[in-house]
C-alpha positions as CSV (number, residue, x, y, z in Angstrom):
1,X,9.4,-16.5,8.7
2,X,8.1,-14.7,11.8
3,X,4.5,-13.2,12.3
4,X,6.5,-10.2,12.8
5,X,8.9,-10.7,10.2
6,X,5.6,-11.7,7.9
7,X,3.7,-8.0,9.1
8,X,6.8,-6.0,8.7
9,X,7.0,-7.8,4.5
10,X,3.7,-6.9,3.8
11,X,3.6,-3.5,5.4
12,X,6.6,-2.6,3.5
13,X,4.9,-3.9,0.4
14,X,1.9,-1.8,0.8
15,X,3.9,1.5,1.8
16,X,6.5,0.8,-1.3
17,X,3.0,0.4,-3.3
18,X,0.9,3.3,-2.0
19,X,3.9,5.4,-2.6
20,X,5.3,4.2,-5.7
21,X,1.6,4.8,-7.1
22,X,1.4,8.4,-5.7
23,X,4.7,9.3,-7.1
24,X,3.5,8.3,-10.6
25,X,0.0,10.4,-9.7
26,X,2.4,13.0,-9.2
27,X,4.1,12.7,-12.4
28,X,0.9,12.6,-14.7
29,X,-0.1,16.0,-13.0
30,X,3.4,17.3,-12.9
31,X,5.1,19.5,-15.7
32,X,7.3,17.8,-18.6
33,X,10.7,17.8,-16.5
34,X,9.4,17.0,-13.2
35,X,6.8,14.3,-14.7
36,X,9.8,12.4,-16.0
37,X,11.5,12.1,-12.6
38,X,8.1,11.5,-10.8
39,X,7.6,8.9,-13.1
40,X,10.9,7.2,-13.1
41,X,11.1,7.6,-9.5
42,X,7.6,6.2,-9.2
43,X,8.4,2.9,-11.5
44,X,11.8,2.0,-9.4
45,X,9.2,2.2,-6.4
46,X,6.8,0.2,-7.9
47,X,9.5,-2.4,-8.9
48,X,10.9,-2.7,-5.4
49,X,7.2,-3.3,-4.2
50,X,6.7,-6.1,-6.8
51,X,10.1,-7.4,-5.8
52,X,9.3,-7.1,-1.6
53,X,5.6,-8.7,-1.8
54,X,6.8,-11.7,-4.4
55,X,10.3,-12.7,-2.7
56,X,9.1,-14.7,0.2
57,X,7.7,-18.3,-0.2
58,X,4.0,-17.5,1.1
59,X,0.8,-18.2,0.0
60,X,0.3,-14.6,-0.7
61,X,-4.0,-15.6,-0.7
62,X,-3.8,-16.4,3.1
63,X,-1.8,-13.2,3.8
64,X,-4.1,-10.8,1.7
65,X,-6.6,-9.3,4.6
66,X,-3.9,-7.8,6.2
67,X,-1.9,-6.7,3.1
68,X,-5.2,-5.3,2.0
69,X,-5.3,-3.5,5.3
70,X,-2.2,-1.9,5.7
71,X,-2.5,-0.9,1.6
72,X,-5.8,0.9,2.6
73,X,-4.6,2.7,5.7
74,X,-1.2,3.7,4.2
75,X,-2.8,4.9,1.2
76,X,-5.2,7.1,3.3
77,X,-2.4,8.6,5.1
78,X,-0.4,9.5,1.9
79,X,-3.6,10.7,-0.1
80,X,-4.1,13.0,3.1
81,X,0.0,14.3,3.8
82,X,0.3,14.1,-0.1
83,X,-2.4,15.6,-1.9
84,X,-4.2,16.8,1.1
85,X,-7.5,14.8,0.1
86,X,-8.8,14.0,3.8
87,X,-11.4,11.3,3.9
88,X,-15.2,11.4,4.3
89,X,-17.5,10.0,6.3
90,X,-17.9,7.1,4.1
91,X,-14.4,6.1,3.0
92,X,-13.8,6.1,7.0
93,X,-17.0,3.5,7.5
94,X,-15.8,1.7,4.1
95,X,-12.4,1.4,5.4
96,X,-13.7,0.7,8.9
97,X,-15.1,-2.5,7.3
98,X,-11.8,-3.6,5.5
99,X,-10.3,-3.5,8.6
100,X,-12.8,-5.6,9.9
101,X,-12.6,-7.9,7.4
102,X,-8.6,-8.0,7.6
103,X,-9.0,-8.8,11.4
104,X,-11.3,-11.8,10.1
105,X,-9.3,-12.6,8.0
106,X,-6.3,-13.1,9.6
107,X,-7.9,-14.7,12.9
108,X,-6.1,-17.8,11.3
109,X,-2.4,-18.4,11.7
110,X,-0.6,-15.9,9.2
């Protein structure tokens, strides 16, 4: 697998989590009929992650940084569009440093 092919995986992975768990955040606040479908809509989401991140034949330890990365970022974006929670000052310097650490991370061969 490709470094791009490898970025593209784990990008998908973290956008099928960060969504599949804002769907089911959704559902837990939602009324009884929409809760269900929130729910059930959430689960498949989180099943297609599981799926996507566990498929390919990496060791997923190595890879983690920048999973971690893209998981933080996406989630920020969706918490923000979603639930129109924009970040703070400190979740901005806390993420800051995840990137960081991703980039550091990563400096070896993915």
């Amino acid at each position: 697998m490709t470094t791009s092919q490898t970025l593209l995986v784990l990008f998908t992975a973290a956008l099928l989590e960060a969504g599949g768990d804002a769907l089911v955040r959704k559902g837990l606040h939602s009324a009884a009929l929409p809760r269900i479908g929130f729910m059930i809509a959430g689960a498949a989401v989180l099943l297609a992650y599981g799926c996507t991140v566990n498929t390919p034949p990496w060791s997923f330890g190595r890879l983690i940084g920048v999973y971690v990365v893209f998981f933080f970022v996406l989630a920020q974006v969706i918490g923000w569009l979603a639930f129109r929670e924009a970040p703070d000052a400190r979740l901005l310097v806390g993420g800051g440093c995840i990137v960081i650490g991703g980039l550091i991370v990563s400096a070896s061969r993915l």
